[in-house]
C-alpha positions in Angstrom: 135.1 130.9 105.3 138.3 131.5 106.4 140.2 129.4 108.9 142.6 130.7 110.8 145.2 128.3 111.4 147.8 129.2 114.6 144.8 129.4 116.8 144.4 126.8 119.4 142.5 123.7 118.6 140.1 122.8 120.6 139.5 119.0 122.3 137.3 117.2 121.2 135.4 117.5 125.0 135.2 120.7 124.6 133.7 120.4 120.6 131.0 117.9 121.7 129.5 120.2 124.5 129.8 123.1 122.6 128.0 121.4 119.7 125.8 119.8 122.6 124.8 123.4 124.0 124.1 124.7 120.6 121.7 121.9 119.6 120.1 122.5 122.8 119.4 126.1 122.1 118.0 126.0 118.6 115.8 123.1 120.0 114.6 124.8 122.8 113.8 128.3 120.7 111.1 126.4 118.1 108.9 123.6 118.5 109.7 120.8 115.7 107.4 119.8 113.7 106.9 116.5 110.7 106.1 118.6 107.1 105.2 116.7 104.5 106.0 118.1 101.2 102.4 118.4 99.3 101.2 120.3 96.1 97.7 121.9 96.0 97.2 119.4 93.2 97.7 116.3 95.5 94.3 114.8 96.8 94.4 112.7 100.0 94.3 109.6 98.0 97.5 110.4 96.5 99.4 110.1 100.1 99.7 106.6 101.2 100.4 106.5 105.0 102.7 104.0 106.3 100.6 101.0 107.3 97.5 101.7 105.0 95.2 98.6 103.7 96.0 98.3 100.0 93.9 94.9 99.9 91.3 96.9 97.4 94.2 98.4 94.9 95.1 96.9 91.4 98.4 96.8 89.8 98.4 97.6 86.0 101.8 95.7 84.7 102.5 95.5 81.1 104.4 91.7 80.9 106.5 91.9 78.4 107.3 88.1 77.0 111.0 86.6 77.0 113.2 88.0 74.3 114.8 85.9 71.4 118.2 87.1 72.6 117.1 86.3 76.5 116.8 82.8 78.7 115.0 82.0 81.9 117.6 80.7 85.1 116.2 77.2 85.8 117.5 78.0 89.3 117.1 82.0 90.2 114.4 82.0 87.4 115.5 85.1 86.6 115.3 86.8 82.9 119.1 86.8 81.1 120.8 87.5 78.5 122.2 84.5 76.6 125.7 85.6 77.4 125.2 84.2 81.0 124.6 80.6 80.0 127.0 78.6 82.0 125.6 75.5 81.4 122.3 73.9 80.0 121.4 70.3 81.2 118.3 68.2 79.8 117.2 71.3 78.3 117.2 73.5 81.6 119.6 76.4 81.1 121.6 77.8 84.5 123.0 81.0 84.8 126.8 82.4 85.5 125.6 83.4 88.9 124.1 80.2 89.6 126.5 78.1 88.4 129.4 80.1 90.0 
């Protein structure tokens, strides 16, 4: 789109009710509506609605065990690598972020 430059600028007044005006014309053309993006495969049990009971779901997690090359935080007890030891006292072992 071209601009053309030597015209005069408008103040920023004038910008906001113009804007203002326009808004209020496309708003009062349509009614607005909430559309929720669904594929003919989706089933309602597929939508979860803000709010839903979730007490009768299960959670599949695959736990996968610590790692030779990783340490549990005595104090975050987070999962690291063993390049963010900053210290390890009676056998506990704290983390750079932890310790910083």
């Amino acid at each position: 789109m071209a601009t053309d430059y030597d015209a005069p600028r408008k103040t920023d007044d004038e910008a906001s009710a113009e804007s203002l005006e326009a808004l209020q014309a496309s708003r009062s053309g349509s009614a607005q509506t909430a559309v929720i993006d669904v594929e003919e495969t989706d089933t309602a049990e597929g939508i979860d609605l803000p709010g839903a009971d979730l007490s009768g779901e299960e959670l599949t997690v695959i736990v996968v065990p610590e790692q030779s090359d990783e340490f549990t935080c005595s104090s975050c007890f987070l999962v690291r690598h063993r390049s963010q030891i900053a210290r390890e006292k009676n056998g506990l072992k704290y983390c750079i972020e932890c310790e910083g």
